[in-house]
C-alpha positions in Angstrom: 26.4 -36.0 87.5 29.5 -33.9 86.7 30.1 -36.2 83.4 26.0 -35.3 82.3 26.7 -31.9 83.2 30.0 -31.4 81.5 28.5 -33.0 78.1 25.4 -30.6 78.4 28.0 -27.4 78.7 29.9 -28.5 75.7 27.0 -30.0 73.8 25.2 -26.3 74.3 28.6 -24.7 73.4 29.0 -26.3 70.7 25.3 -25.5 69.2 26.1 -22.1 70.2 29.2 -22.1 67.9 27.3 -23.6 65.1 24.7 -21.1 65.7 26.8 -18.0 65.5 28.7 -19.8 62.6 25.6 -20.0 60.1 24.5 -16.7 61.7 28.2 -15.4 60.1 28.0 -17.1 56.9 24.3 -16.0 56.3 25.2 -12.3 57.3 28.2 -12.5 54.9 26.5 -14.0 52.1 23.2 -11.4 52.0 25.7 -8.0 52.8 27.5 -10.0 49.8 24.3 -10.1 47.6 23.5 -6.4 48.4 26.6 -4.7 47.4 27.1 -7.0 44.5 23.7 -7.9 43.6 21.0 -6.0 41.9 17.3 -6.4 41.4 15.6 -6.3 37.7 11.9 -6.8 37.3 9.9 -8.4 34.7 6.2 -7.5 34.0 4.3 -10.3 32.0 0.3 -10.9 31.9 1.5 -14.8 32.0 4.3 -17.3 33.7 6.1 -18.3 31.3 6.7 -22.5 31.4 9.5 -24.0 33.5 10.1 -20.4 35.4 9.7 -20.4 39.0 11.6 -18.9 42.4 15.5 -19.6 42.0 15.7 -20.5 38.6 18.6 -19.2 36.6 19.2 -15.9 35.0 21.6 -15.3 32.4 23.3 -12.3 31.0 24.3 -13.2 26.1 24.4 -16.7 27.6 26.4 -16.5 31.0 25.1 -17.0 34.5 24.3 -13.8 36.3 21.9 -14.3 38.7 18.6 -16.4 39.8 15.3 -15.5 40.1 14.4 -13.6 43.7 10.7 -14.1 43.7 7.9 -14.3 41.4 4.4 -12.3 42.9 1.6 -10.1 41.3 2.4 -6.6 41.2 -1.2 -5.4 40.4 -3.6 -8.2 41.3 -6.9 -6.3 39.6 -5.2 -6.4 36.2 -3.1 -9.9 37.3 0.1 -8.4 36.3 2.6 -10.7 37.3 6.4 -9.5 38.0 9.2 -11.5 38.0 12.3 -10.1 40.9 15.6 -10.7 39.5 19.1 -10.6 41.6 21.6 -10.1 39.2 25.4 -8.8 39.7 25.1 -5.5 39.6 28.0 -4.4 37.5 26.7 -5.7 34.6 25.5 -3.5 31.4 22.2 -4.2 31.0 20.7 -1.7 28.7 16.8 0.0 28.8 16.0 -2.1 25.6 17.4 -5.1 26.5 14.7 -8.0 26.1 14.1 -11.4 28.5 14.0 -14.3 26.8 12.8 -17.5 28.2 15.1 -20.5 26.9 15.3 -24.3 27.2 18.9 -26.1 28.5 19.6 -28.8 26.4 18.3 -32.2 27.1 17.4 -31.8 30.1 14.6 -29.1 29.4 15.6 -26.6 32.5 14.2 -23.3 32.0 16.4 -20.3 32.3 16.0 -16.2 31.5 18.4 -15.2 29.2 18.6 -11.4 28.7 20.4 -9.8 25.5 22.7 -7.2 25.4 20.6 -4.4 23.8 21.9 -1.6 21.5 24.5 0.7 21.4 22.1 3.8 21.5 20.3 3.0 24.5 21.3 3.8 27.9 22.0 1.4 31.2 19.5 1.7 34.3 19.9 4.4 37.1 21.1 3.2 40.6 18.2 4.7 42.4 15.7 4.0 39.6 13.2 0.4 39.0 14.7 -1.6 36.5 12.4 -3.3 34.5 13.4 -5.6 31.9 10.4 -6.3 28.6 10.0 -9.5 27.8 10.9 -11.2 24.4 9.5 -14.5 22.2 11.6 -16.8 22.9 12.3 -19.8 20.3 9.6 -21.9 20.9 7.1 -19.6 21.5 7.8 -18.2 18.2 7.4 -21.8 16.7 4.6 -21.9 18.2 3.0 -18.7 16.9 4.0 -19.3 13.4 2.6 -22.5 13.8 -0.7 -21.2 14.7 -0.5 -18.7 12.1 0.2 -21.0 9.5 -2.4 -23.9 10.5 -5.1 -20.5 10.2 -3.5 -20.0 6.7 -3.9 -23.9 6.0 -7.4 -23.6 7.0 -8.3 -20.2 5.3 -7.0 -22.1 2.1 -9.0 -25.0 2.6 -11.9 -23.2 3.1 -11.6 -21.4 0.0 -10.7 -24.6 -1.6 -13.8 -26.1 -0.7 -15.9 -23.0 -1.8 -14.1 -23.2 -4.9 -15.2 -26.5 -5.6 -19.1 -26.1 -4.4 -21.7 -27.7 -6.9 -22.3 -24.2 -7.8 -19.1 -23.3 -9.0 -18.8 -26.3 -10.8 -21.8 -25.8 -12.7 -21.3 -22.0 -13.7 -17.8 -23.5 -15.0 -19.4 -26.4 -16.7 -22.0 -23.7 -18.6 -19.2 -21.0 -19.5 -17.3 -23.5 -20.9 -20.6 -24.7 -22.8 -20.7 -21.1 -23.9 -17.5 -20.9 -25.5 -17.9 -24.5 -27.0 -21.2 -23.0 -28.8 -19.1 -19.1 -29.9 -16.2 -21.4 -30.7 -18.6 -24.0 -33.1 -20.3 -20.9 -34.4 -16.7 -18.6 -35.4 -15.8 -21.7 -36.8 -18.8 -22.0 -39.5 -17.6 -21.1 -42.8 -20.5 -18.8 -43.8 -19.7 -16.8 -40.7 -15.8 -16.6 -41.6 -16.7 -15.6 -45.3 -19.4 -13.0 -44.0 -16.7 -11.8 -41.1 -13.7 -11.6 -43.8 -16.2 -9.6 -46.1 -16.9 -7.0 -43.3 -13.6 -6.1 -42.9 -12.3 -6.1 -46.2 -15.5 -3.6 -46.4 -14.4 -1.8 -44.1 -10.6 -1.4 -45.3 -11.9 0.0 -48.6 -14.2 2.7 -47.2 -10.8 3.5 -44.6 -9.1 3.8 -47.8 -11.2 5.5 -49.7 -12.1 8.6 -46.9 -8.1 8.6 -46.6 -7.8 9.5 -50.6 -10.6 11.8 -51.0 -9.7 15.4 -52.1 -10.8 18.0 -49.6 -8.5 20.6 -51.6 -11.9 22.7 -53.3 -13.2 22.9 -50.1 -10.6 23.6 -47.7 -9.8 26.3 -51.1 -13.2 27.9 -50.5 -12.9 27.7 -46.8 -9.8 29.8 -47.2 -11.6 32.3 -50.2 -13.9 32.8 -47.8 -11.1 34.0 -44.2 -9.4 36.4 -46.8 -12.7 38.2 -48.1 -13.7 38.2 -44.6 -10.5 39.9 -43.7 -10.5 42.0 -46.5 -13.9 43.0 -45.5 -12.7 43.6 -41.7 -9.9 45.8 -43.5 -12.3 47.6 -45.7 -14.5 48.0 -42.4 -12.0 49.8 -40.6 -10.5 52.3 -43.3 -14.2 53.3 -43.8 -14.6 53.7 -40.1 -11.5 55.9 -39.7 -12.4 58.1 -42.6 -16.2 58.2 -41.4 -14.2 59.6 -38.4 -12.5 62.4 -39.8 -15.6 63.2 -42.0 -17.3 63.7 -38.7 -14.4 65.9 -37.1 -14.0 67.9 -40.3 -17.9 68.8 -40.3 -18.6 66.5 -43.3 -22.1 64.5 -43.3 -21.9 62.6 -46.6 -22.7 59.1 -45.6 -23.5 57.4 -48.7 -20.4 58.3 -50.2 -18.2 57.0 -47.4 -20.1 53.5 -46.5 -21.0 52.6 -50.6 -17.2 50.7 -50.4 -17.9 49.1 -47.1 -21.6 48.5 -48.3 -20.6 46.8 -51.6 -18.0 44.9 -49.9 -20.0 43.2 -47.1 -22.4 42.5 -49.6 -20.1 40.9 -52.1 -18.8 38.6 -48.9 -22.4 37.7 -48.0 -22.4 36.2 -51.4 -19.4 34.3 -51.0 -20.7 33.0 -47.5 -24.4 32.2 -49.3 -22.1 30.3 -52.4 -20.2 28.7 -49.9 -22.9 27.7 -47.5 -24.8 26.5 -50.4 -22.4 23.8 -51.5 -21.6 22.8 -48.2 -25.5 22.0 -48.0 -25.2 19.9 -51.3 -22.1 18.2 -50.4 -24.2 16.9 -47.5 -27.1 15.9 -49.3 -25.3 14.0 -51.4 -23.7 12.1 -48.5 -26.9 11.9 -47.0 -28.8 10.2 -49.8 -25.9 8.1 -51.5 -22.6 7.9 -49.2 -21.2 4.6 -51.1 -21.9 6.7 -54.2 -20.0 9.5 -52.6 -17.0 7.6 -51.6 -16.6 5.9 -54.5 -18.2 6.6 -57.8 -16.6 9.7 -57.2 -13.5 8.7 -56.1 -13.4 6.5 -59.1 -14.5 9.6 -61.7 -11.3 11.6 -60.1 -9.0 8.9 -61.2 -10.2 8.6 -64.6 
C-alpha cells in the first residue's frame, strides 16, 4: 500500500509540474506575442488559394509573422478579413499591398507584403491596420490570359464576319467594277477623247490668262475719277450754295448749272460704260470660243 501510494503522490506531482510548466511556457510565449506582435487585417470579397489559419506572412521577402485567423467581418456583404500577427516593429506603410505568392516547388502559399513608398505614412498604435490586397503573379497571368483569349476571340469573330459569303461577294463585284472602269480607261477612243479634253481645256486656261482687261479696267478707272470729280464739284457747289444763302443771295441756277452739267456729263460716262459692259457680255453670251480666241488671235496680228 505505501509503494501504490508513494507512486500516486509522485506520479500526481509530477503532472502537476508538467502542468504548471506548459502553463509557464504558454504564458511566456502569448505576453511574448503581445508586446512584440501586432495584428494587420486584410479585407478581400474572396480566399485567396493555398491561404488558410497559420500560414506564413512575410515582410520584401522575410518571415514576419503567420496568419491569426481568417473570419467574415460583414457576413451580409461576405467580406472576408484576414488577422495577421506580425512583429510589431516593423514599417509597414498605409499603401503597402498584400501579395499572395507561391514557395518554390513545393507550391506553399504565403502573404508577402511590400514595403510601400516613401511618402506614405506607417500605422497608428491605437488605430486598425488594414493592409489592401495586391495581384499577385499568377493572378495576373491569369487575367491577362483571360483578356487576351477575349481579344483572340473578338478577332476571330471579326475574322469570320470578314469572310461571310456576303462579303465575299461585294468584293468579288467591286473588283468586277474596276475590271470593267479599268477595260473601259483603257480603250483607245476614250484616251484620245480624254487627252483632247484636257488639251481643250489648257488652251481656254491659257487663253483667259492672256486676255487684255486693260480698256476695261481703263474705263472702270475714267469712270472712279469723274465720279470723284463729280463728288468734288458737288461739294464746292454746296459750300458756295451755302454762303449764297447766308449772304441773302437766291440765285440757284447760277450756282447748281456747274454741278448740273457735271453730273450730267458723268451719267453719260456711266450710260457709255454700262453700255459696253452690256455688249461685252452679249458677245460672250452668243459666241465665248469666238471671244476667247478669234479675238485673242486679231490682238496678236
Amino acid at each position: 500500500m505505501e509503494s501504490r501510494s508513494s507512486y500516486f503522490v509522485a506520479g500526481l506531482f509530477f503532472c502537476l509540474t508538467l502542468g504548471l510548466l506548459v502553463f509557464f511556457l504558454l504564458y511566456m510565449n502569448i505576453n511574448g506575442n503581445k508586446s512584440e506582435n501586432r495584428y494587420y487585417y486584410i479585407e478581400t470579397k474572396e480566399l485567396p488559394n493555398g491561404i488558410k489559419k497559420d500560414s506564413q506572412v512575410r515582410f520584401i521577402g522575410v518571415p514576419a509573422g503567420f496568419v491569426n485567423d481568417i473570419y467574415f467581418s460583414d457576413p451580409k456583404t461576405a467580406t472576408i478579413e484576414i488577422k495577421m500577427s506580425i512583429k510589431k516593429d516593423l514599417p509597414i506603410k498605409k499603401d503597402s499591398l498584400a501579395v499572395v505568392e507561391v514557395q518554390g516547388i513545393s507550391g506553399i502559399a504565403y502573404i508577402n507584403i511590400d514595403k510601400g513608398s516613401n511618402e506614405s505614412e506607417t500605422f497608428n498604435e491605437n488605430e486598425k491596420a488594414v493592409i489592401k490586397m495586391g495581384e499577385g503573379l499568377l493572378a495576373k497571368i491569369g487575367n491577362s490570359a483571360i483578356s487576351l483569349s477575349e481579344n483572340i476571340a473578338q478577332s476571330i469573330a471579326r475574322i469570320e464576319l470578314l469572310l461571310s459569303n456576303e462579303n465575299i461577294n461585294n468584293i468579288a463585284l467591286a473588283l468586277n467594277s474596276i475590271n470593267k472602269f479599268t477595260s473601259t480607261l483603257a480603250n483607245e477612243q476614250n484616251l484620245n477623247n480624254i487627252n483632247g479634253t484636257l488639251k481643250n481645256l489648257n488652251l481656254i486656261s491659257d487663253n483667259i490668262s492672256k486676255l487684255n482687261f486693260e480698256p476695261l479696267i481703263g474705263n472702270i478707272n475714267s469712270f472712279l475719277l469723274g465720279a470723284q470729280k463729280s463728288t468734288q464739284t458737288f461739294e464746292i457747289s454746296q459750300a458756295q450754295l451755302l454762303k449764297k444763302l447766308q449772304s441773302g443771295e437766291y440765285d440757284f441756277k447760277s450756282v447748281l448749272s456747274p454741278t448740273l452739267q457735271n453730273t450730267n456729263d458723268t451719267l453719260m460716262e456711266l450710260q457709255s460704260l454700262i453700255y459696253e459692259i452690256k455688249n461685252t457680255l452679249f458677245r460672250l453670251e452668243d459666241n465665248p470660243y469666238e471671244f476667247f480666241f478669234k479675238d485673242r488671235k486679231g490682238d496678236e496680228k
